[in-house]
C-alpha positions in Angstrom: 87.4 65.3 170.1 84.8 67.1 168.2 82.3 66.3 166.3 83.5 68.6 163.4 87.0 67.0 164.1 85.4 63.4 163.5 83.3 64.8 159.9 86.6 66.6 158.8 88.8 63.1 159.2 85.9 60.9 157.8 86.2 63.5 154.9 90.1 63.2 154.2 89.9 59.3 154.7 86.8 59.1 152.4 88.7 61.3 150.1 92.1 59.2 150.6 90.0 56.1 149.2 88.4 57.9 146.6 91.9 58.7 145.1 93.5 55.1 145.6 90.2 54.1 143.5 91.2 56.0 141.2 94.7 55.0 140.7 93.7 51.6 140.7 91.0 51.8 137.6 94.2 54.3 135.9 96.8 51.7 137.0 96.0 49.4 133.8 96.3 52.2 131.2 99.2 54.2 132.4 101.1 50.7 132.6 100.1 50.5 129.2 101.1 53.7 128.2 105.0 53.3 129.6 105.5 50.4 128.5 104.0 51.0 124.3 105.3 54.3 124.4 107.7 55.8 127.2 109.9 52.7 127.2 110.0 52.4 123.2 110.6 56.8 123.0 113.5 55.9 125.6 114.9 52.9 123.7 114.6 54.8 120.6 117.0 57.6 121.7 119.5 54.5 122.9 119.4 52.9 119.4 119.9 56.8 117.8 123.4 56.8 118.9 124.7 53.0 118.2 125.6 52.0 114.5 123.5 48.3 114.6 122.0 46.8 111.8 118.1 45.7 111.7 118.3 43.0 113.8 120.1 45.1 116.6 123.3 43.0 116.3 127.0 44.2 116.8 125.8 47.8 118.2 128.8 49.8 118.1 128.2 53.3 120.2 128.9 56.7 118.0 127.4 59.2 120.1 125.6 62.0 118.0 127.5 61.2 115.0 123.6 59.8 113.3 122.5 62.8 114.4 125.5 65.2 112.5 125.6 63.1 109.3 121.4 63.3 109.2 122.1 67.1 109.3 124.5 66.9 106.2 122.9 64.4 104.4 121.5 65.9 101.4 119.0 63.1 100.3 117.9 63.6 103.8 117.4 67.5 103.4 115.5 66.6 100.5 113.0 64.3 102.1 112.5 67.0 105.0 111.5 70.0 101.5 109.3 67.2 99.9 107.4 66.5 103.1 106.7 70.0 103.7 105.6 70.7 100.0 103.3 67.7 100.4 102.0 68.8 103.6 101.3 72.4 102.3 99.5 71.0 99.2 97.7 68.0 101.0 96.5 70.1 104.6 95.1 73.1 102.8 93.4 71.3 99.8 91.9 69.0 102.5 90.7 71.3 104.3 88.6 73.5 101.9 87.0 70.7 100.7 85.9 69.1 104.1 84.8 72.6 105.1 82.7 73.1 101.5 81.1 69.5 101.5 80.3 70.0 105.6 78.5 73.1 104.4 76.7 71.4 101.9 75.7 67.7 103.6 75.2 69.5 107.1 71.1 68.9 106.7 69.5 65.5 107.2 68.1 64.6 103.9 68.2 61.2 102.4 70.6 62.5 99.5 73.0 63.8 101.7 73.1 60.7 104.1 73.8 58.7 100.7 76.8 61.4 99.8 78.1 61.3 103.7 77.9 57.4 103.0 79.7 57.4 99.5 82.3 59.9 100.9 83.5 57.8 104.2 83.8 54.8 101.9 87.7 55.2 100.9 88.4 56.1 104.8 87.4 52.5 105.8 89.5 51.2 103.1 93.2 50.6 103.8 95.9 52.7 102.6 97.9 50.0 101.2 95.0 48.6 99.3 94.1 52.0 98.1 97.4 53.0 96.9 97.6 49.5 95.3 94.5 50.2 93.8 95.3 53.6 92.3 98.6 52.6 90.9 97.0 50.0 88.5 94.2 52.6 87.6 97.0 55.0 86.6 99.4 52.6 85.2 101.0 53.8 82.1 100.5 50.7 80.2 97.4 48.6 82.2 95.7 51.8 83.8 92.1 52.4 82.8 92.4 56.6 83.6 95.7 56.4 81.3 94.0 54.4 78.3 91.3 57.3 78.1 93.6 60.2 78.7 95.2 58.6 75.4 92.1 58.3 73.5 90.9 62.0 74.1 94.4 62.8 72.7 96.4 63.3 75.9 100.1 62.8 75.1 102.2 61.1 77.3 99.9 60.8 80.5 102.2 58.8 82.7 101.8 61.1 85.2 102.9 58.9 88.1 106.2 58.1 86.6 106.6 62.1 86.0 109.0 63.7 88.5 107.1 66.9 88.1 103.3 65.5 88.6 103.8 62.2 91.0 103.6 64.3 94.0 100.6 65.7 93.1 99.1 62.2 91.9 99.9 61.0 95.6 98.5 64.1 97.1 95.5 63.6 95.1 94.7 60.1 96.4 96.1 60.6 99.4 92.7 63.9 100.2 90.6 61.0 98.1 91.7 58.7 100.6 91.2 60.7 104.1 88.3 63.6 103.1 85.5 61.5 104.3 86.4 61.6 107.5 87.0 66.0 107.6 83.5 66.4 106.2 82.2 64.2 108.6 83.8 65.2 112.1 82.7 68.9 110.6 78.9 68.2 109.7 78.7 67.4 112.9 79.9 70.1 114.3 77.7 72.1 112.3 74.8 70.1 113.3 75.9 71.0 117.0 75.5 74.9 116.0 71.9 75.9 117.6 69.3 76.8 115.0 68.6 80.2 116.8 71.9 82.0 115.3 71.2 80.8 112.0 67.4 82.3 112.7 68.7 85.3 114.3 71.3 86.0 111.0 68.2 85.4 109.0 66.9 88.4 110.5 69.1 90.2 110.6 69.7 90.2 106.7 72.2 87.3 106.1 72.5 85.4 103.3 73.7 82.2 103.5 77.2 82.8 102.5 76.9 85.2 105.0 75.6 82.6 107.5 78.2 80.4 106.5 80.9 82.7 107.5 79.7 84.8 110.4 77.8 81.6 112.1 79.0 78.4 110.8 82.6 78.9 110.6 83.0 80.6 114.2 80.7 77.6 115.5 82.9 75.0 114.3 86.4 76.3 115.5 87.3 74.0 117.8 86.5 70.9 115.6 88.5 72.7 112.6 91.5 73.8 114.5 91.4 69.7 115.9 91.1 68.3 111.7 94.1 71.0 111.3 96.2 69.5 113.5 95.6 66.7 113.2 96.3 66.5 109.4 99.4 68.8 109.7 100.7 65.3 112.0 99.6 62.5 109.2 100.8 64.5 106.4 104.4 65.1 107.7 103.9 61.2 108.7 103.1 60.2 105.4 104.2 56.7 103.6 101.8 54.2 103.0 100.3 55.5 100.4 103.8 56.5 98.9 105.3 53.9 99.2 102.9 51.7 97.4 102.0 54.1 95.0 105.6 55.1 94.2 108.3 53.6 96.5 109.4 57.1 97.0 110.1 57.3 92.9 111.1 58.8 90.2 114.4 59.6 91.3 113.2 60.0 94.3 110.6 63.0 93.6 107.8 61.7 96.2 110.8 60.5 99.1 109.0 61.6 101.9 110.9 61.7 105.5 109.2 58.4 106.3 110.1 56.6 103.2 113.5 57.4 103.2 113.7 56.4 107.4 112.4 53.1 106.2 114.8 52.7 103.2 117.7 53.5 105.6 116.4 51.1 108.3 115.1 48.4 106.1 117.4 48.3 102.8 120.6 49.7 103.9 123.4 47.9 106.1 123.7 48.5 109.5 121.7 52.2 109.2 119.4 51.1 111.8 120.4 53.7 114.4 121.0 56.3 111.7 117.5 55.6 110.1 116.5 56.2 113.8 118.2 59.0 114.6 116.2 60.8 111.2 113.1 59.1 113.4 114.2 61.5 116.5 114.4 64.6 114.3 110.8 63.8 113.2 109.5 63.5 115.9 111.0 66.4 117.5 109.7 68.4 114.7 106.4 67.1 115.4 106.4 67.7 119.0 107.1 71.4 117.9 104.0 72.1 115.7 101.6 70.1 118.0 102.5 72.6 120.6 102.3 75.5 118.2 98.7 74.0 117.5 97.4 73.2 120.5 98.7 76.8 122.0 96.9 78.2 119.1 93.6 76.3 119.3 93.7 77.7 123.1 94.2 81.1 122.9 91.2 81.2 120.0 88.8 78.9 122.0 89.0 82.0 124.8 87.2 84.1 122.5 
């Protein structure tokens, strides 16, 4: 046997040992991982075609029955139309703003730490406690921003018992609520961005608008095509801050997807595997735009 024989075996066993290593330190998470989420994905179709109540009882199997009566339920339909609306009022609004503010609190001065600090305040905050929080401060008879809406003459400015201004009251709170953390995630991105374009746009004649969208736009791609995403996901997830603002009300103008999964699964009789079922649709709906995204987000990040 060779010597180059011998080097090229100690290589492959060294290699062999380097890749049981590995599974070993990967072992822990990818057990995690299948039992938190591949074994619950899996149960969840199971429990999609049974008609149980909450507690899983008495399962009776019905196929894809849940999954034809979802598809001609019309409260249903509606929750899908209201949870795009939000999304396509919350996503775009939220991401204008954390784009503009970015802009603005990209340098290190002391006032803009203070206004990165003030504006990542209601992100640590809970949802529930926020949505608590801003149904008292808008209550119609209790709320502090109604009781001055009256006195400057405003008539009638329940707006969170309106059907035709509640959703835009959540969506409201809801970018209060979750802006912080754009504007952050972005102003850093920009702080990433090398000082010699700026310099070199400078010379050439830019302005700063023009900076702003020639360099600092471009630059910060990747981390705004991530923030897209990913609020394109929460949004069509939303309920915490529904549900505790409204409970889905009135008649049933903010019922988002979620919130009316969790009234079927929750308050209804044995709806457990229909409310699930809805749960599947959502999710496969979800599956679809991530990979629209992320195909997206590739195909520009090549340029």
């Amino acid at each position: 046997m060779t010597a180059a024989v011998k080097k090229r075996r100690r290589s492959r066993s060294f290699e062999r040992k380097l890749e049981r290593t590995a599974y070993v330190f990967i072992a822990p998470a990818a057990i995690l991982l299948i039992i938190f989420c591949i074994v619950p994905m899996l149960g969840s179709v199971y429990v999609s075609m049974q008609k149980m109540g909450v507690d899983l009882s008495k399962a009776e199997y019905v196929g894809l029955d849940n999954y034809t009566k979802a598809l001609a339920d019309r409260r249903f339909i509606q929750s899908i139309g209201i949870t795009l609306r939000y999304t396509a009022i919350e996503v775009p609004l939220q991401m204008v703003i954390g784009v503009v503010l970015s802009a603005l609190l990209a340098k290190n001065t002391l006032i803009n730490r203070i206004m990165r600090s003030i504006y990542f305040l209601p992100v640590v905050a809970s949802a529930v406690t926020v949505g608590v929080t801003w149904q008292l401060v808008m209550h119609s008879n209790i709320g502090i921003f109604t009781y001055w809406l009256k006195q400057l003459g405003v008539t009638d400015p329940n707006w969170l018992n309106n059907t035709g201004t509640a959703l835009y009251v959540v969506v409201f709170v809801a970018i209060w609520k979750t802006f912080g953390i754009s504007a952050i995630i972005l102003v850093s991105a920009i702080q990433n961005v090398p000082d010699s374009l700026f310099e070199a746009a400078a010379i050439d004649g830019a302005g700063k608008i023009r900076q702003f969208f020639s360099v600092t736009l471009p630059s910060v791609m990747p981390s705004f095509w991530f923030l897209l995403m990913t609020r394109i996901i929460g949004s069509l997830q939303m309920f915490d801050i529904v549900y505790t603002m409204t409970g889905g009300g009135p008649s049933r103008s903010t019922t988002t997807m979620v919130v009316y999964i969790y009234d079927q699964a929750f308050n209804s009789m044995n709806k457990t595997g229909y409310a699930t079922a809805m749960s599947e649709f959502l999710f496969v709906f979800i599956m679809f735009i991530t990979i629209i995204m992320y195909t997206i987000m590739n195909k520009t990040s090549d340029y």
